[in-house]
N, C-alpha and C positions, 0 to 999 in steps of 0.2 A: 512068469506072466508079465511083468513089468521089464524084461527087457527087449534092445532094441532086435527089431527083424526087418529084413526084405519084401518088399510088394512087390516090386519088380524085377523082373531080369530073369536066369536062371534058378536062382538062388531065394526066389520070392515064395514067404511062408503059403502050406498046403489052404489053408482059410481062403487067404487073398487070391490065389492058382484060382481055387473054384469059385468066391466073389466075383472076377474080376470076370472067368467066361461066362457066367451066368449072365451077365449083367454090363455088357460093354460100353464104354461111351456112348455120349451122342453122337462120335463123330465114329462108331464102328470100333472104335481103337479098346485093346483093352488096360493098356495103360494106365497107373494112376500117375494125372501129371502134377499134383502138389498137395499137400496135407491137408487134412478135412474133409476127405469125400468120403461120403456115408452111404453104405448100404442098409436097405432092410428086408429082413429075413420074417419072414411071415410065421407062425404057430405051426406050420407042418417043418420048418427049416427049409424051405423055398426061396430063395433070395428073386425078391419081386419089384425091387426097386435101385436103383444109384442114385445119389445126387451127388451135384457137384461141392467145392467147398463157398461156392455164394448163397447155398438154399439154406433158408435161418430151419429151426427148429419145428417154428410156427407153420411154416407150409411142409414140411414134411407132416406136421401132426395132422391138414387136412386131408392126407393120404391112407391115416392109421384107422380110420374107423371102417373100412371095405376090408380091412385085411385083421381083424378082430372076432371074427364069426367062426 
């Protein structure tokens, strides 16, 4: 659980494979271009969100209450 894996490339863990099409940048890409981008995955296991590694906590929490039902 705690060791290092791949996001990118060929070799990038099955998680982040399906994070990452689910859910593509803003810029299309599905790249992750540097540590701290968070997804979130809804109560069905939905991934309904990315953010980048500038969005604090706080504004993702005003995202959590639509997806809590």
């Amino acid at each position: 659980m705690f060791s290092k894996i791949e996001v990118n490339g060929d070799n990038a863990c099955d998680l982040y494979q399906w994070l990452k099409a689910e859910q593509p940048g803003a810029d299309g890409k599905t790249d992750i271009p540097w540590n701290f981008t968070k997804f979130l995955v809804d109560g069905t296991g939905r991934a309904v969100a990315r953010f980048e590694p500038t969005v604090t906590p706080e504004e993702i929490a005003e995202q959590l209450a639509s997806h809590l039902k």
